[in-house]
ZAZA-674490 format. One record per residue: residue number from 1; y negated, x negated, z negated of N, C-alpha, C in turn. Coordinates in steps of 0.05 Angstrom, whole numbers, padded with zeros to 5 digits. Atoms other than C-alpha are relative to their C-alpha. Example, Ala and Ser with C-alpha at 12.3 -4.5 7.8 and 13.67 -1.06 7.14 Angstrom:
kolpa: 1&n_y: 00024&n_x: -00018&n_z: 00000&ca_y: 00090&ca_x: -00246&ca_z: -00156&c_y: -00024&c_x: -00018&c_z: 00000 $
kolpa: 2&n_y: 00024&n_x: 00016&n_z: 00001&ca_y: 00021&ca_x: -00273&ca_z: -00143&c_y: -00022&c_x: 00015&c_z: -00014 $
This chain:
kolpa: 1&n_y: 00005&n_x: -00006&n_z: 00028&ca_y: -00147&ca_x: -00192&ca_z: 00060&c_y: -00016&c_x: -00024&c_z: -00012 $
kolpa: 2&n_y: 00018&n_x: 00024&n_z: 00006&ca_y: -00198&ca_x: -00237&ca_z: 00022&c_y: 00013&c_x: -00006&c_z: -00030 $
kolpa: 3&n_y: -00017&n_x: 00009&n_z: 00017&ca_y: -00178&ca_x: -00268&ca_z: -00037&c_y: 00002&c_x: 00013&c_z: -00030 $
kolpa: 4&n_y: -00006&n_x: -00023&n_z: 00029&ca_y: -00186&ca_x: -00209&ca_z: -00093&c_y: 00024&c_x: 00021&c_z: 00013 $
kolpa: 5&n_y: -00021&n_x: -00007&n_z: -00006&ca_y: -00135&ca_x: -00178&ca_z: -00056&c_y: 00028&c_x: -00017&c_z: 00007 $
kolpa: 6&n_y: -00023&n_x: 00020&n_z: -00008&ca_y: -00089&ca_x: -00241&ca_z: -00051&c_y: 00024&c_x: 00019&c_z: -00010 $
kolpa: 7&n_y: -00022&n_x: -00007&n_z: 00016&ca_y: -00019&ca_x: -00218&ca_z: -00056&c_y: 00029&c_x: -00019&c_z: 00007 $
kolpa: 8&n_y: -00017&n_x: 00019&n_z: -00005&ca_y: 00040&ca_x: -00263&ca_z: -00068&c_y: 00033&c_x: 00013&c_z: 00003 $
kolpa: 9&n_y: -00027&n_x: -00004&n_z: -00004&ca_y: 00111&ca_x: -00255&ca_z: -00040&c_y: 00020&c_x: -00014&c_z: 00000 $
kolpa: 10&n_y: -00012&n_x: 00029&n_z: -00011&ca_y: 00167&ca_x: -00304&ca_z: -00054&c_y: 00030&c_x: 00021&c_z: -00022 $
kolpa: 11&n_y: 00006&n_x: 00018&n_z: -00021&ca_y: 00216&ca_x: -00323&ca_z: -00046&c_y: 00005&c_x: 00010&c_z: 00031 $
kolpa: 12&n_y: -00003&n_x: -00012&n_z: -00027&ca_y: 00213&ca_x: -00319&ca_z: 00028&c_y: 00006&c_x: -00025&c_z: 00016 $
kolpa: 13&n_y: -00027&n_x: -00026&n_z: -00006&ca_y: 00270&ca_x: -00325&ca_z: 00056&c_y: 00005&c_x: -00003&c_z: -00030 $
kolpa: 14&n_y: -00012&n_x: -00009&n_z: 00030&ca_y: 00302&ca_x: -00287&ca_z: -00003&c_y: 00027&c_x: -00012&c_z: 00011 $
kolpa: 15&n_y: -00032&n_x: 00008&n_z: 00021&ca_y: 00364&ca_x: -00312&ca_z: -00039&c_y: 00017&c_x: 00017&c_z: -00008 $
kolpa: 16&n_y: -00024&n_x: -00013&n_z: 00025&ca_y: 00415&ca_x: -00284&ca_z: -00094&c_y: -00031&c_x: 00006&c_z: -00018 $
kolpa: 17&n_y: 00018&n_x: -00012&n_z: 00028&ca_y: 00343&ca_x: -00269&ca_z: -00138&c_y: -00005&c_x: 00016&c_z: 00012 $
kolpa: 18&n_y: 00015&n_x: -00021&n_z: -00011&ca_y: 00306&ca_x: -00210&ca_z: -00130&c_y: -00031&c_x: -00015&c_z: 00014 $
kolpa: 19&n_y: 00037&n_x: 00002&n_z: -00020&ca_y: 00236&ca_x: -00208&ca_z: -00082&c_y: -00008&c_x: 00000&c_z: -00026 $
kolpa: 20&n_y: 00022&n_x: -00001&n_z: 00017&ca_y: 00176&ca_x: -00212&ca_z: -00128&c_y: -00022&c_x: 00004&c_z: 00019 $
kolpa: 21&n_y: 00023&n_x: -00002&n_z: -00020&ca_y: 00115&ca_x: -00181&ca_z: -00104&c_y: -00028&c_x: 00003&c_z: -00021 $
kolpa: 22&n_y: 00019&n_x: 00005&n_z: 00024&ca_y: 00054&ca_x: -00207&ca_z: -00149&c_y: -00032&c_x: 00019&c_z: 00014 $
kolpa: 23&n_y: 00027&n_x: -00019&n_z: -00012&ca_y: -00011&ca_x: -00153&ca_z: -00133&c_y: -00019&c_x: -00004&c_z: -00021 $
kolpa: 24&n_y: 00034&n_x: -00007&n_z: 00016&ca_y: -00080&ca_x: -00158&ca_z: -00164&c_y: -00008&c_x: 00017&c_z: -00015 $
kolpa: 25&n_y: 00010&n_x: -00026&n_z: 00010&ca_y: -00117&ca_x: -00108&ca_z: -00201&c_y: -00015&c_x: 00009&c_z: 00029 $
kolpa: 26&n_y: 00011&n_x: -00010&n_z: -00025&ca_y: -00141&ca_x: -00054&ca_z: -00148&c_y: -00019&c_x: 00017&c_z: -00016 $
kolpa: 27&n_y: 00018&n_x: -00021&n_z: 00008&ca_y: -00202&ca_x: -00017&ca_z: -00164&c_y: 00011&c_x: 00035&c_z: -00001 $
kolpa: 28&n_y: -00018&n_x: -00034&n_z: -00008&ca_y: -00164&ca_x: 00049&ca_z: -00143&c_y: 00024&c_x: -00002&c_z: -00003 $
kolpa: 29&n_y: -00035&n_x: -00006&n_z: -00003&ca_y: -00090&ca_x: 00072&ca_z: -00151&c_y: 00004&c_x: -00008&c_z: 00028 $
kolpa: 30&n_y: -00007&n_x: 00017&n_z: -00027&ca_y: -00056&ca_x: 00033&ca_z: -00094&c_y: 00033&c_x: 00009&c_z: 00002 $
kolpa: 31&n_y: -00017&n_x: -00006&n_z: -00006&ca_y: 00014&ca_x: 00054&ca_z: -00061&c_y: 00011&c_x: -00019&c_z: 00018 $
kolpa: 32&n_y: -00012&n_x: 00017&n_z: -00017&ca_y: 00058&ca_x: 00007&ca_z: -00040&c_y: 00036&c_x: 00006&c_z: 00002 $
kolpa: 33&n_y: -00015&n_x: -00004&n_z: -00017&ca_y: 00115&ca_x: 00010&ca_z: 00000&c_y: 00019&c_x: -00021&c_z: 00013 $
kolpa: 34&n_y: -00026&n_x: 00024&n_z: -00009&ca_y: 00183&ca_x: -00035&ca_z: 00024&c_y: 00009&c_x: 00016&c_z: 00021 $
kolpa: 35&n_y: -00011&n_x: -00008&n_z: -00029&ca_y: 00205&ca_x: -00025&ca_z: 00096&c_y: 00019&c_x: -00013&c_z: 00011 $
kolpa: 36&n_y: -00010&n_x: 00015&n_z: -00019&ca_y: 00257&ca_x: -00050&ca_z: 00132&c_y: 00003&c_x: -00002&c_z: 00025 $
kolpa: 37&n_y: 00009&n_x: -00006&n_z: -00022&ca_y: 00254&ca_x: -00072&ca_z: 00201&c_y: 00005&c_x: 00020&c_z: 00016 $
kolpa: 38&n_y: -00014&n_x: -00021&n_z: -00018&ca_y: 00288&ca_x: -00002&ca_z: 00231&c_y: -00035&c_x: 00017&c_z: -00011 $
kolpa: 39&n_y: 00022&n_x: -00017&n_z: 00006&ca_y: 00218&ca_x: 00029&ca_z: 00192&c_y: 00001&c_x: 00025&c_z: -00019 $
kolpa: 40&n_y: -00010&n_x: -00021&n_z: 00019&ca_y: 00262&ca_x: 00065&ca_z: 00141&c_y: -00008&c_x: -00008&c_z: -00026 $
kolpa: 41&n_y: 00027&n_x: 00006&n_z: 00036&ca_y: 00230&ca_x: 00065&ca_z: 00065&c_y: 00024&c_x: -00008&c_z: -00014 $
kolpa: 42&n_y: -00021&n_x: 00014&n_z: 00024&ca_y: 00278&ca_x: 00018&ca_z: 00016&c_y: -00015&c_x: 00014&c_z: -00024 $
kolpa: 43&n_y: -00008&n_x: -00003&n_z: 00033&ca_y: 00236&ca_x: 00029&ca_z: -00043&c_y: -00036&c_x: 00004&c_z: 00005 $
kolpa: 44&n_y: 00021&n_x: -00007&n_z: 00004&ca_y: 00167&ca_x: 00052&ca_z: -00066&c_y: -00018&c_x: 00008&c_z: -00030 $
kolpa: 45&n_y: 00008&n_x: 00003&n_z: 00018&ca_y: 00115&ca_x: 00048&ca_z: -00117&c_y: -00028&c_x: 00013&c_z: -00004 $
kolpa: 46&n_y: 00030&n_x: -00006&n_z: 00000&ca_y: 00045&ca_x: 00073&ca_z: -00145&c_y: -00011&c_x: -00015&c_z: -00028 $
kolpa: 47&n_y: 00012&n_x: 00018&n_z: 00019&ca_y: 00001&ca_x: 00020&ca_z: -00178&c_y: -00029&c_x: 00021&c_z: -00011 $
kolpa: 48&n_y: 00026&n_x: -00008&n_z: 00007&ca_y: -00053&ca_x: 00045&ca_z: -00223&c_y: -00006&c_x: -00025&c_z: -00003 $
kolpa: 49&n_y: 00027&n_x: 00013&n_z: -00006&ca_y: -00124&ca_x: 00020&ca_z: -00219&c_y: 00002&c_x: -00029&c_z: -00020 $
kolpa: 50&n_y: 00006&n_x: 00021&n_z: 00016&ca_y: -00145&ca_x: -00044&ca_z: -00249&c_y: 00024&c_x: -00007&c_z: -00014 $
kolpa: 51&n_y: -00028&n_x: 00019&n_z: 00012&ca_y: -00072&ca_x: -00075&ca_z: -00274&c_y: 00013&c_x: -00009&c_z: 00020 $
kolpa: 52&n_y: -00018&n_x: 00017&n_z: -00015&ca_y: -00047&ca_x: -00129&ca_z: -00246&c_y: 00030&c_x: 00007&c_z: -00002 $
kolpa: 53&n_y: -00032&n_x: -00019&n_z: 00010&ca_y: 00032&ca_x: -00116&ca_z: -00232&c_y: 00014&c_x: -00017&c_z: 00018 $
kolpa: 54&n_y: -00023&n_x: 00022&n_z: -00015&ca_y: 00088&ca_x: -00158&ca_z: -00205&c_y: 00032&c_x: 00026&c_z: -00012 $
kolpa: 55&n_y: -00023&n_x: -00017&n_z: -00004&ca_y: 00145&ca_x: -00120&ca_z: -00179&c_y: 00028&c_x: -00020&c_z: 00011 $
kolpa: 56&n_y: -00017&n_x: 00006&n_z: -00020&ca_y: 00212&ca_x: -00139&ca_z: -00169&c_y: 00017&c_x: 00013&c_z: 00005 $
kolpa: 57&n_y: -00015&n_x: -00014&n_z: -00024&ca_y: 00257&ca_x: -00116&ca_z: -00121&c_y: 00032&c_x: -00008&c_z: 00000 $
kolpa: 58&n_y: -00028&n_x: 00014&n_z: -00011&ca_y: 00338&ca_x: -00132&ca_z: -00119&c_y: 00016&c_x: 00021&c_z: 00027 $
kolpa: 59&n_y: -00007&n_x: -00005&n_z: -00029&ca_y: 00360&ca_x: -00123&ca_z: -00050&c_y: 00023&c_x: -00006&c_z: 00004 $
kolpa: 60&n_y: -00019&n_x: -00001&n_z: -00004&ca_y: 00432&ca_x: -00134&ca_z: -00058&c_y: 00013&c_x: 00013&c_z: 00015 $
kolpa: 61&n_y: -00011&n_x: -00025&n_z: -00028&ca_y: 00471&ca_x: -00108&ca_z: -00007&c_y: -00018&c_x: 00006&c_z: 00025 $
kolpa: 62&n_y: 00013&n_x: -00005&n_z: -00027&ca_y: 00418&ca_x: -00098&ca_z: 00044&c_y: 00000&c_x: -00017&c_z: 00025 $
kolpa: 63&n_y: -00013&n_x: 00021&n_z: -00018&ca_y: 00437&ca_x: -00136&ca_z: 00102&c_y: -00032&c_x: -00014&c_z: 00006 $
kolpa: 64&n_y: 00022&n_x: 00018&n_z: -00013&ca_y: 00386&ca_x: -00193&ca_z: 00127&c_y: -00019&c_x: 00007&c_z: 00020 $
kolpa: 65&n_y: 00014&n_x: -00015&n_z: -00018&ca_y: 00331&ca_x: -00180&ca_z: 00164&c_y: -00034&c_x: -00007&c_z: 00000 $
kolpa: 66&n_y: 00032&n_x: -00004&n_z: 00010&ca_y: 00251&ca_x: -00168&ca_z: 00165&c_y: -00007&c_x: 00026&c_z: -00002 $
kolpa: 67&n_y: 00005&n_x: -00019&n_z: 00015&ca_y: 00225&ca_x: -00125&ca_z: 00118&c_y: -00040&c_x: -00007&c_z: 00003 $
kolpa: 68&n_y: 00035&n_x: -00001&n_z: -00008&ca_y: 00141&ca_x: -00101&ca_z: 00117&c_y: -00001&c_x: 00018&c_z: -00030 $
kolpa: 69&n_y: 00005&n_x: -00005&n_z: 00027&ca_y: 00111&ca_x: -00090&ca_z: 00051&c_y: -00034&c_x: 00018&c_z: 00008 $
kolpa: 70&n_y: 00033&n_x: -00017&n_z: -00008&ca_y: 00047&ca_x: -00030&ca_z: 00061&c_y: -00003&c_x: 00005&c_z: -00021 $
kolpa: 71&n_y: 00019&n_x: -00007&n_z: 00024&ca_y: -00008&ca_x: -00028&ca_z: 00004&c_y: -00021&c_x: 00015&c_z: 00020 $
kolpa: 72&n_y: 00020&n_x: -00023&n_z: -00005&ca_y: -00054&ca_x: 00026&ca_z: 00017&c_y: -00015&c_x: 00013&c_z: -00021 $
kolpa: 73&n_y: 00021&n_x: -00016&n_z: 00013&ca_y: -00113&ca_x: 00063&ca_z: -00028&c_y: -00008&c_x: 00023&c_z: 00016 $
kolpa: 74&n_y: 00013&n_x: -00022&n_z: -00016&ca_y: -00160&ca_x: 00115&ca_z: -00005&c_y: 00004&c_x: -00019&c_z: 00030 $
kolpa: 75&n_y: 00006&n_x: 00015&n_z: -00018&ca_y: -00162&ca_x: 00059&ca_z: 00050&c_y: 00029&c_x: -00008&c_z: 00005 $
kolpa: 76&n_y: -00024&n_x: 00020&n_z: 00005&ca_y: -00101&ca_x: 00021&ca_z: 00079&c_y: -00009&c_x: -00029&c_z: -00003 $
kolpa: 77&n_y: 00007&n_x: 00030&n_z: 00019&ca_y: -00101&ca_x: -00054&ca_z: 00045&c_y: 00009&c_x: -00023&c_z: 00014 $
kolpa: 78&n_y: -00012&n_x: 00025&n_z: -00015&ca_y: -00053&ca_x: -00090&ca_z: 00091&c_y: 00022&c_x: 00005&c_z: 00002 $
kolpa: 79&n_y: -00018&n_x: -00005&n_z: -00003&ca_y: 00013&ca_x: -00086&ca_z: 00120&c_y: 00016&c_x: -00034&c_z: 00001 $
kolpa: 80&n_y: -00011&n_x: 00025&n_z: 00007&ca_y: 00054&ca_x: -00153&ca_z: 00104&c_y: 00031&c_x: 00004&c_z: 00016 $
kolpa: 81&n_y: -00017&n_x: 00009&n_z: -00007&ca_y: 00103&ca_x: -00182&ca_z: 00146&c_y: 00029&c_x: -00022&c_z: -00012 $
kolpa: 82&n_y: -00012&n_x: 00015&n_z: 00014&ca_y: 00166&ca_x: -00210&ca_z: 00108&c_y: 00029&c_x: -00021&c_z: 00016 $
């Protein structure tokens, strides 16, 4: 991803706060997506175009692990390793 698609994830390792997942403006509606490592969908979202958007996430209860964060458009954007 080049740096108009930077996207920030913290904190990592998560705590007692919620994830925060800071996204860009996307020229297109963008769908993003929380996975955990078994590949089952925690939680899901649809960004419209051009607004920046910071999501957060409280993951209480979900036992420890690695989780994969997929942004996709008409295109897919990147699949993030957490």
């Amino acid at each position: 991803m080049d740096a108009k698609t930077a996207i920030s994830v913290a904190p990592n390792p998560l705590g007692d706060e919620p994830l925060q997942i800071t996204l860009p403006p996307f020229e297109e509606t963008c769908h993003v997506r929380l996975f955990d490592g078994f590949g089952s969908l925690i939680q899901s979202w649809t960004i419209d175009a051009d607004s920046a958007k910071t999501i957060y996430v409280d993951l209480t209860g979900t036992p420890a692990g690695i989780f994969f964060l997929q942004i996709d458009g008409a295109e897919p954007l990147g699949l993030i390793k957490l």
